[in-house]
N, C-alpha and C positions, 0 to 999 in steps of 0.2 A: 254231896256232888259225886257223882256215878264217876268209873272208872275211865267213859268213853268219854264224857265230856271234859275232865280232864288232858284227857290226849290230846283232846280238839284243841286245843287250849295252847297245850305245850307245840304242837304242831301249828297253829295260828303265830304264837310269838315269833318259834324259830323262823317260819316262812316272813316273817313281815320283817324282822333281822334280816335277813341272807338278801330278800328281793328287794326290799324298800331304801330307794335314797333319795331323799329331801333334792325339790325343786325349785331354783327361783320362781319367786309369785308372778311372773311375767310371762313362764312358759303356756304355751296353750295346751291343751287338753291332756293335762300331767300325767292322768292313769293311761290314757292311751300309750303315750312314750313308758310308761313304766309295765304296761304290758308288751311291747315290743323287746322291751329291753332283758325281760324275764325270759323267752327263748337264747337270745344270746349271748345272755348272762352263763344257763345253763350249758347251752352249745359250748363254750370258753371253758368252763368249768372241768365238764366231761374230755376235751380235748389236755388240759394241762393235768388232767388226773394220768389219762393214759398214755401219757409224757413221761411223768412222775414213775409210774409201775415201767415205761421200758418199751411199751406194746409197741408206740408209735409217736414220730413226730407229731410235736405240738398243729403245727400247718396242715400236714397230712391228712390227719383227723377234723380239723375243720373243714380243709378242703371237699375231702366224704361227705361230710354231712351237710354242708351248705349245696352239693351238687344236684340235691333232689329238688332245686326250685330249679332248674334247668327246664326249655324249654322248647318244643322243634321250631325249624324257621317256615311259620306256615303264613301262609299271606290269606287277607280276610279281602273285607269289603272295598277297602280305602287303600292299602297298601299290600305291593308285590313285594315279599320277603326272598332272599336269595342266599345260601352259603355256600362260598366260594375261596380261594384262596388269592390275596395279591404276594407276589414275590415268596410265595409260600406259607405267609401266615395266614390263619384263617380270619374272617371278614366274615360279618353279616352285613345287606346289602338290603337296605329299604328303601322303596321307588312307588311314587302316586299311582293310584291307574287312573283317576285322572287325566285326559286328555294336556298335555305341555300347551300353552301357549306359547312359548319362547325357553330357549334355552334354562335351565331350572339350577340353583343355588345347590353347594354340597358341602355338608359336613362333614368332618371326620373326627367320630365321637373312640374317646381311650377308656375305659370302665376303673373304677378304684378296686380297693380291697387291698391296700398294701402292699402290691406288688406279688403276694403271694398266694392273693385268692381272686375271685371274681372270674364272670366269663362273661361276652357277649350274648350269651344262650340265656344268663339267669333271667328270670321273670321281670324283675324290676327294670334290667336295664332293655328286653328288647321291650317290654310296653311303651316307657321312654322315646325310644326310637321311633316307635312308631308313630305315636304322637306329634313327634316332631316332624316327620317327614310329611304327616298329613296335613299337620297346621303348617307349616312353613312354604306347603310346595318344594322339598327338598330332596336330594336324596344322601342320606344317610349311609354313611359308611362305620358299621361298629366294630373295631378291633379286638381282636384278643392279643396275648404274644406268653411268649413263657414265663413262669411265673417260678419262684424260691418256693421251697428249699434246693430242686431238682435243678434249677437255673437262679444263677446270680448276675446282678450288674456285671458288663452291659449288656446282657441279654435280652432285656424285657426293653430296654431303649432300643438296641438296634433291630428288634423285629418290630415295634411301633415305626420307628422313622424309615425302616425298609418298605413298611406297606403302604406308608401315607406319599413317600416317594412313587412308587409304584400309579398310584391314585394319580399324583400330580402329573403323570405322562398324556401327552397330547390325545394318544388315540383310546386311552381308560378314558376319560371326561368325554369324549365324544360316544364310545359306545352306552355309554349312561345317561347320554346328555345332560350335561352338567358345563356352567359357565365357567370357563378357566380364570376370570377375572372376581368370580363372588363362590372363594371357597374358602372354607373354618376349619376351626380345631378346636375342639372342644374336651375336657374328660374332669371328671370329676376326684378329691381324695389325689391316692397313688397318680389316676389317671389325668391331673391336675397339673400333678408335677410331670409326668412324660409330656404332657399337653406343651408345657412351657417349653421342656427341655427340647424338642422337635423344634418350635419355633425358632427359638435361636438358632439350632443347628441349620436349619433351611435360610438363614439369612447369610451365611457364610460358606453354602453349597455350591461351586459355580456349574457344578450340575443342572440345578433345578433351576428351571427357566419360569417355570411358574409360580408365583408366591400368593402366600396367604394373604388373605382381606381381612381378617380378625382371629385372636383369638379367644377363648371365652373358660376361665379358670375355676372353678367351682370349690371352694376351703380346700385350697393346693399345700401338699407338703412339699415343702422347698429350699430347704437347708437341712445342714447336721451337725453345725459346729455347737449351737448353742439350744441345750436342752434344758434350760434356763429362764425361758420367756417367762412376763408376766401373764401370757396364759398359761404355760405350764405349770405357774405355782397357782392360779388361782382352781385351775379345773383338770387337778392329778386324776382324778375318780370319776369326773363327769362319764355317764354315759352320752351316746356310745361307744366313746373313744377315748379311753384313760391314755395316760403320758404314760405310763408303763409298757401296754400293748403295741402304743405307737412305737418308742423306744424298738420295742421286739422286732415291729415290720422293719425297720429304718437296718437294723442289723441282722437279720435276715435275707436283705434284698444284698447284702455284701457277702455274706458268711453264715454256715449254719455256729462257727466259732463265738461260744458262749461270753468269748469275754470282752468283745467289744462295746455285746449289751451293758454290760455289768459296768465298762467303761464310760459310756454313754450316759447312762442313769446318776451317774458320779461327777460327770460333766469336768469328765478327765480323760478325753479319748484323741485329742489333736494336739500336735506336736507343738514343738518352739517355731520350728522351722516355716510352719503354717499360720503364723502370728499376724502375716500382714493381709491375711482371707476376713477379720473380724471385722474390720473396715465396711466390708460388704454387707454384713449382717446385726450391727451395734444398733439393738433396740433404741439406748438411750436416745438416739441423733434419727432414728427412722418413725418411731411409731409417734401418732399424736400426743398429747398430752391427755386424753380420755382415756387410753389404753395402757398408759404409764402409769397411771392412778399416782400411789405413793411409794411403788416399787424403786427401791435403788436398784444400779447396772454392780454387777457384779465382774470385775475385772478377769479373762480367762483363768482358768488353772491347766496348763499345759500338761498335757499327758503322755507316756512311753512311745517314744519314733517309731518303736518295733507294729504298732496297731496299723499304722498306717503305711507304713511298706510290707506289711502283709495283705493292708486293706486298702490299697489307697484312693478306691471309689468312692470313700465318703468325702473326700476333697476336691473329687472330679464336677464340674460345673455343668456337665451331663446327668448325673444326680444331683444336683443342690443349684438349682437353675438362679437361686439368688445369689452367686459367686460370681456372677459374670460381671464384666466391668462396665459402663456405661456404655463405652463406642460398641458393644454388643447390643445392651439394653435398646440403642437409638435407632437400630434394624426394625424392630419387631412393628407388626401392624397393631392397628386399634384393637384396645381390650375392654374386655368385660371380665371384673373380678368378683366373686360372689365369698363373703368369711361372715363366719355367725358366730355370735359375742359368747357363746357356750360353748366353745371349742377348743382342745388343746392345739389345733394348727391354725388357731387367728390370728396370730400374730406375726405367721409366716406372708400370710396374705396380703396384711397391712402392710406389712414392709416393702414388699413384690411392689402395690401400687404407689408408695411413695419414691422408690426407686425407679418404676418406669414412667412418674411424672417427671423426675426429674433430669432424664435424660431423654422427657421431650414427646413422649407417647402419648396419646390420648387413650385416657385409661376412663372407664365407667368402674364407680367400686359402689358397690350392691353389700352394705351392710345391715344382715338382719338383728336387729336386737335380741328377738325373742327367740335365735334359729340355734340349734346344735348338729352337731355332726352326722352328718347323714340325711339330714333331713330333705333334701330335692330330691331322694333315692327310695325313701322309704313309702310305700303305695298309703293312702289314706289318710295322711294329715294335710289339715285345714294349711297348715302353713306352707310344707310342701307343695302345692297345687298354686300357694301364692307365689311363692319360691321359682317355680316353674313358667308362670305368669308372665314373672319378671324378665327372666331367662328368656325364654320365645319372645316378647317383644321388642326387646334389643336384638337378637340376632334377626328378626323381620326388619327392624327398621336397618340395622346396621351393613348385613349381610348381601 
């Protein structure tokens, strides 16, 4: 056996170690996710290397390199694209040309990426938008807002609820034409949890004179107390979203202060004092018995006061939208929650709709079996398109 074919060899192994990780037999078109996952895999890689050596934050480096799927806001056939700013953040702004028969329905979609990445420009999410605004007859409002390590909680909450305020004034929905009475919230991931976190806030605005018709939560992160779920033990590694990474975004969006992560992963970051928040969030009593399998609840382990009077937005109900107490929860309009059984934030979701059944919400919960993270976002799988499917005909019919 030749010198090169061995190499091939030794380089076949090592490559199918490093990139390959076993999929439940239910996933749809395995190598495709497992080619998807090999750029990001890398992307992540290269980013905690030049971490590691000093060059550059972990985010920052992502942030680069994910920037080149950015996109201009150009308008085609079906839909006039616009960038613009409300209350100063920036917006993208997709509208039918299509002739209006009547006033026309408005979303106002939040992008994920952990709070510390994504933009309204990237490719995925204005394709997205446009689709939606075609299919629905809508006009779509896509948000950015600032994003960690440069900005931390509440920053990225108060430029989302600043612009969708904006959006909700009388004379914006009229120069867009848009029905004051049939308008959403939408965002996916990160944008999931701001998604939530705005609704509540605007039900306790006496500001805002106009309120939301729905809102629509797509695998929302929504708490921080408990890094513990039995998703998080069942799918630490899953791509494309390990419990570690997430961990990172969650401590990130407070702090670039390494030790909260480190806290968080130990599931030793919340105080005594903060004891009576678990209540909010206690798997054992919220999630099904499907999702409980044969998981025992594992009682807190209270962790140094000091994290949290240096940090105290991971306790804030504006980050962790699952803290809120019912007479909140019974504000919110009709939802649509979307959590896929491969994910380390499904059991944030499940909790979110058993909570806002029970304080009275009509909630639609859209659980996919065979879906993982990312999957409504990511262009080209079979699943996503179904995913999407789902998604557009409840906000048609509901909206």
């Amino acid at each position: 056996m030749g010198r090169k074919t061995i190499l091939f060899l030794i380089i076949g192994v090592l490559g199918a170690y490093y990139f390959y990780i076993p999929l439940p037999d239910n996933i749809e078109e395995p190598w495709k996710v497992m080619q998807t996952y090999i750029p990001v895999n890398i992307i992540t890689n290269v980013a905690l290397f030049a971490e590691l050596l000093g060059i550059s934050h972990f985010i920052d480096t992502l942030h680069f390199l994910m920037s080149f799927q950015d996109v201009p806001p150009t308008s085609d056939e079906n839909v006039t694209v616009m960038a613009t700013t409300f209350n100063n953040v920036p917006v993208r702004i997709y509208v039918p040309k299509r002739k209006a028969k009547m006033l026309r329905r408005g979303l106002f979609y939040i992008h994920g990426g952990g709070w510390c990445l994504g933009d309204a420009a990237f490719f995925n999410y204005d394709f997205m938008s446009r689709r939606t605004a075609n299919r629905l007859d809508a006009v779509v409002v896509s948000t950015n807002y600032r994003l960690a390590p440069k900005y931390h909680f509440p920053s990225q909450f108060e430029d989302v609820y600043n612009a969708l305020k904006w959006f909700l004034h009388q004379d914006v929905l009229e120069k867009y034409g848009v029905d004051p009475e049939r308008i959403g919230v939408s965002g996916d991931s990160a944008g999931g949890n701001l998604a939530a976190a705005v609704a509540q806030q605007l039900t306790e605005d006496p500001d805002v004179k106009i309120k939301l018709r729905i809102q629509s939560l797509i695998y929302p992160a929504l708490q921080t107390l408990d890094m513990d779920l039995p998703s998080h033990r069942e799918l630490p590694q899953f791509p494309m979203l390990t419990k570690q990474f997430m961990v990172r975004f969650w401590s990130e969006y407070f702090t670039t202060d390494r030790s909260l992560e480190k806290a968080m992963l130990l599931n030793q970051h919340v105080p005594v004092e903060a004891n009576h928040l678990f209540k909010f969030i206690n798997w054992s009593s919220l999630l099904p018995e499907k999702f409980k399998k044969r998981h025992s609840y594992n009682s807190p382990t209270h962790g140094n006061s000091k994290l949290a009077k240096k940090y105290p937005g991971f306790l804030d109900v504006r980050a962790a939208p699952l803290l809120a107490d019912d007479n909140k929860l019974s504000g919110l309009p009709r939802s649509y929650v979307i959590t896929c059984q491969y994910d380390v934030l499904r059991d944030d979701g499940v909790m979110y709709v058993t909570r806002l059944r029970n304080a009275g919400v009509r909630v639609t919960h859209n659980h996919i079996e065979d879906g993982f993270h990312g999957a409504f976002s990511y262009n080209g799988f079979k699943i996503g398109y179904r995913i999407e499917n789902q998604y557009l005909s409840w906000l048609s019919e509901n909206l």
